[in-house]
Each structure stands twice: as structure tokens, then as C-alpha cells.
N, C-alpha and C positions, 0 to 999 in steps of 0.2 A: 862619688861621695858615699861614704857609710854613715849609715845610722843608727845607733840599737839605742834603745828604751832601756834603762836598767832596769833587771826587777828588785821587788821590795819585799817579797814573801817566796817561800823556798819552793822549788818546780815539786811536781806540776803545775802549782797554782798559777792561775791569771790573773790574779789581785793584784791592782795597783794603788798602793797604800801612798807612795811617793814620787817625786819624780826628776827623771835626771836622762837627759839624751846628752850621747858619747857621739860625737860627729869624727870621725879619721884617727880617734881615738887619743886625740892633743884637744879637743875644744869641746866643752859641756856646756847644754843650755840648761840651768837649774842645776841646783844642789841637792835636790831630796833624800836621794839614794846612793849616791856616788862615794862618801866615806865608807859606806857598808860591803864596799868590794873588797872581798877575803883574799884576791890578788892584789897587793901592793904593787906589785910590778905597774897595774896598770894604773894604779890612782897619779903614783908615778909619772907618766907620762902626759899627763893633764898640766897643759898649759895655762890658759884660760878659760872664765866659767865666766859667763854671760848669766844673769838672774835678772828674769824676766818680773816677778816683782815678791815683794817680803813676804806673802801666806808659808807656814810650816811646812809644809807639802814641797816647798819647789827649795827651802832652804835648811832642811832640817841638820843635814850633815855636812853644811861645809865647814864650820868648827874641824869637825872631824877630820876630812881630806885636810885643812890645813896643818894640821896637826900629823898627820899620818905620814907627809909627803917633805914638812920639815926638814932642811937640812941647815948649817951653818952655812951662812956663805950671801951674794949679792942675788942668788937666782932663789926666786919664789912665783907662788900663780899670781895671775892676773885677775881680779875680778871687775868685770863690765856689768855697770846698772845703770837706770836712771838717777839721778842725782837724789832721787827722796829715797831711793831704796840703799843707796848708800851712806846717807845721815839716817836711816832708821837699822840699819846693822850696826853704824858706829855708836848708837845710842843704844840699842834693845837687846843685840845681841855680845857683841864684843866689847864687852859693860863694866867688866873687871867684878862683877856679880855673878851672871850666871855661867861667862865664862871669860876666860882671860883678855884683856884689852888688847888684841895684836896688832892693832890699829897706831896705839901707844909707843907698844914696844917696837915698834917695825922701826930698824935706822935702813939708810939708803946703801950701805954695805949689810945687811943683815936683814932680812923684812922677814914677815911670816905670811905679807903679801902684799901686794900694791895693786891701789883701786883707780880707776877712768869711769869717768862717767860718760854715761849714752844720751843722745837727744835723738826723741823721734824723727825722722828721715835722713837722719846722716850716717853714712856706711863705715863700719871700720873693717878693715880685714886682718886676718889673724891669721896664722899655718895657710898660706895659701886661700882662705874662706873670706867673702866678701859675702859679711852679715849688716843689716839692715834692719832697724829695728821702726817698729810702726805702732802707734798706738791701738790697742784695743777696747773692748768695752768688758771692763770686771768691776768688782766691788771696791775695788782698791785701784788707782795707775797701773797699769801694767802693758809691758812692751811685747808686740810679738816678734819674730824675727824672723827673716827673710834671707835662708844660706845659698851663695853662688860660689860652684867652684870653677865656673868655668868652663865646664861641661854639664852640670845641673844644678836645677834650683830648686830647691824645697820650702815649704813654707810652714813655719811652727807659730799657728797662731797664741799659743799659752791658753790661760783660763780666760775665758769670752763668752759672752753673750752674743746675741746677733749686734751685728758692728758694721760699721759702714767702711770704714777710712782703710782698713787691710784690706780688705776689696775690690777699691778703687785701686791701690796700690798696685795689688796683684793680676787686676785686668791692662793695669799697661804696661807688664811685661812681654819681654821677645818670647820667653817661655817658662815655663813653669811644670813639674815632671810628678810634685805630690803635696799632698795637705796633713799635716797631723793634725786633727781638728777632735776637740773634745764634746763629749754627753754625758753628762754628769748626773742628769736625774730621768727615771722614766716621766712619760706624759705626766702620769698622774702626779705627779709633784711639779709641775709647769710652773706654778707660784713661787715657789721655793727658788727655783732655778732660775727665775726672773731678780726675786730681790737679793740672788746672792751673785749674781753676775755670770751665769752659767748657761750651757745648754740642756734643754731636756730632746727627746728624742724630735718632736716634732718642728722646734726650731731651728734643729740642728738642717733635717730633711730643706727646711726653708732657706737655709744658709746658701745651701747649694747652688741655689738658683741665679746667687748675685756672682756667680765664679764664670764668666765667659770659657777659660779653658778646659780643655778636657783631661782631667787629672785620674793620678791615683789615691781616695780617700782612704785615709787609715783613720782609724778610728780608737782616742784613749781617754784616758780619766775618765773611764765611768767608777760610779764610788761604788765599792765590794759588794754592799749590801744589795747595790739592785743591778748589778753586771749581769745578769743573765736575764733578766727581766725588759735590760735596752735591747739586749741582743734577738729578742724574741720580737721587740717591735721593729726591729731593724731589718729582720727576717721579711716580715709581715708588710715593709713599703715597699721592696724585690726593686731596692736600687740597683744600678750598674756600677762599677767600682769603687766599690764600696767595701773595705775589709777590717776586722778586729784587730788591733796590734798585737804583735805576740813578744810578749816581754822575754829580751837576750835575744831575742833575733837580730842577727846583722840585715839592716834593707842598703841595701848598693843601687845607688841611681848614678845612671842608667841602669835600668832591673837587668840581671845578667839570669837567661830564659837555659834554662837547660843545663 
């Protein structure tokens, strides 16, 4: 399985403004970033986008990729949500206000895209991936999702707080190989990170503990302004696998060593 994080801001930077993982480079969990690839070839090749739930950040450009990736004809993407994240884009976004109803306009020879709706614990599979989506704890519904290809499984909690029910999820699995798990704010903002459904660094550390297997943690969405500020607390708890995402990285799991 491949995985890259698109980035949002131009290299060097490590700023993660938005968000959007490319799984075999046919399946995107979120939209954030994903219309902003200056290669069409690849937006091109995106099958289906799973959106894990309506925040800006996880859906800013899929407008755009539908738009980009357009052609006449019966084949268009797929978008997989929970059922309120798909009546709040047919409502909020695809509005014929802020931007065109493709929702409307889609006939079943012609679409600009066709939506399925997701229920917590039931799997759908797609390009060969058996994703699973499970409920989390945010400020808003939101799904996390659980990819198996068969050879590995990853696990992309989405935006969370400390949460029970992906956990339990994830401890009774056969295996499980890594975590994108997010920190969103340093300590000093714990409150913040509480009532807006997130992690700060020290709850993130506690998250840990409820994970029976021995994974690989990556670590994403910390917000720009204090990214270097988790990273220094992150230093300072001298976890064991424990690592920063690096945005445009391809990660291959099974991690291929050398």
C-alpha cells in the first residue's frame, strides 16, 4: 500500500494547511488538497474520495478535482461519506451559489459524480482496498477509516480527540502496520483542543496507550502556527515510533528498508 499526504504549501515547507491522502494513487481519503495538484495526470487517476467529515480543511478542493478531472461521458469519481456529510455538500456546497449544483446536473450517462453513503462499521472496498470506516470523536460526525489491502492495514483516524470505539476497533484486529493520528494544538492550548474536538500533545501521548499493537506512529495536522512548538514537545516525551509526516512522501507498507 502507498500512502502520501499531499502537501498544501510549496517545499520546503512542512505546513499542513489541508488535507488529502492518495492511497495507490486511485483512492483519496479527504479532499483538502487534492484539486491543487499541478499534475492532472494524477488528479486524473482518482477514483474515489472517501470524506471523512464536511470541516474546509478535509473538503476545500474537491469542487475543483471535479471540475479538473471532467470529461463527457458515463465515468466520473466516486464520493464516499456519511450520510449528513452528503446532504451538507448537497446543501452547503454544491448550492448553485457558491458553486455549481453537480449534484443537479449529474444524469446517469453524464454525472460530474456519484455519491454512496458510508455507515460506521461496514466495509466497502474499492481499487482492491477494504476501507472501514468507524466512528470518531470531533466537533462535528466524523468517520475514521481503516485501509486493508490485504497485505497491510493502516489506520487514518481523521480529526479526534481521545475516542474510544477506533480503538476498540483497532485492538481486534489480526494486524495492523501504522497510525496517522493527529495534534493539533500544543499543551498549552489543551482547552482549546478539548472543545474543538482535537488533540493537543499530551492527549495525543495518552492516546497511545489504549492501542494494544505495536505500530508505526506518524504524526499530522498540527496547525502551522504551533508545528514546531508540538514537535519540541514531542521531542521532550522520547516516544519510541513515533515520527512527523513528511508531506509528498510516498510511505509503502509494508515499509520497504533499504
Amino acid at each position: 500500500m502507498r500512502v502520501e499526504l499531499l502537501p498544501s504549501s510549496q517545499p520546503p515547507s512542512d505546513r499542513q494547511f489541508l488535507v488529502t491522502y492518495l492511497i495507490n494513487d486511485q483512492v483519496a481519503i479527504d479532499a483538502g488538497s487534492i484539486g491543487l495538484l499541478s499534475d492532472l495526470n494524477r488528479q486524473q487517476q482518482v477514483e474515489h474520495v472517501f470524506v471523512t467529515h464536511q470541516h474546509i480543511d478535509h473538503i476545500a478542493t474537491l469542487p475543483i478535482l471535479l471540475e479538473n478531472v471532467y470529461e463527457p461521458g458515463p465515468k466520473s469519481i466516486e464520493v464516499l461519506a456519511g450520510a449528513g456529510v452528503l446532504e451538507f455538500l448537497q446543501k452547503d456546497l454544491f448550492n448553485g451559489r457558491i458553486w455549481p449544483d453537480f449534484l443537479a446536473l449529474s444524469t446517469p450517462d453524464d454525472p460530474f459524480l456519484f455519491t454512496t453513503p458510508l455507515e460506521a462499521g461496514t466495509p466497502v472496498t474499492r481499487c482492491g482496498l477494504a476501507v472501514t470506516p468507524i466512528s470518531v470523536s470531533h466537533a462535528v460526525p466524523t468517520l475514521g477509516l481503516v485501509v486493508d489491502d490485504g497485505t497491510s492495514v493502516v489506520a487514518f483516524p481523521s480529526d479526534t480527540g481521545p475516542t474510544k470505539e477506533f480503538w476498540e476497533y483497532l485492538n481486534g484486529l489480526n494486524q495492523l502496520d501504522a497510525v496517522f493520528l493527529e495534534i493539533s494544538f500544543p499543551d498549552c492550548l489543551e482547552d482549546l483542543a478539548e472543545k474543538s474536538g482535537h488533540h493537543c500533545t499530551k492527549t495525543f501521548v495518552n492516546e497511545l496507550q489504549k492501542l494494544k499493537h505495536t505500530v508505526r506512529w506518524i504524526v499530522v495536522h498540527r496547525k502551522p502556527r504551533y508545528a514546531e512548538q508540538i514537535a519540541d514537545e514531542l521531542t521532550a516525551c522520547g516516544i519510541q515510533d513515533v515520527e512527523l509526516v513528511q508531506l509528498g512522501k510516498v510511505y509503502s507498507f509494508p515499509e520497504i528498508v533499504g
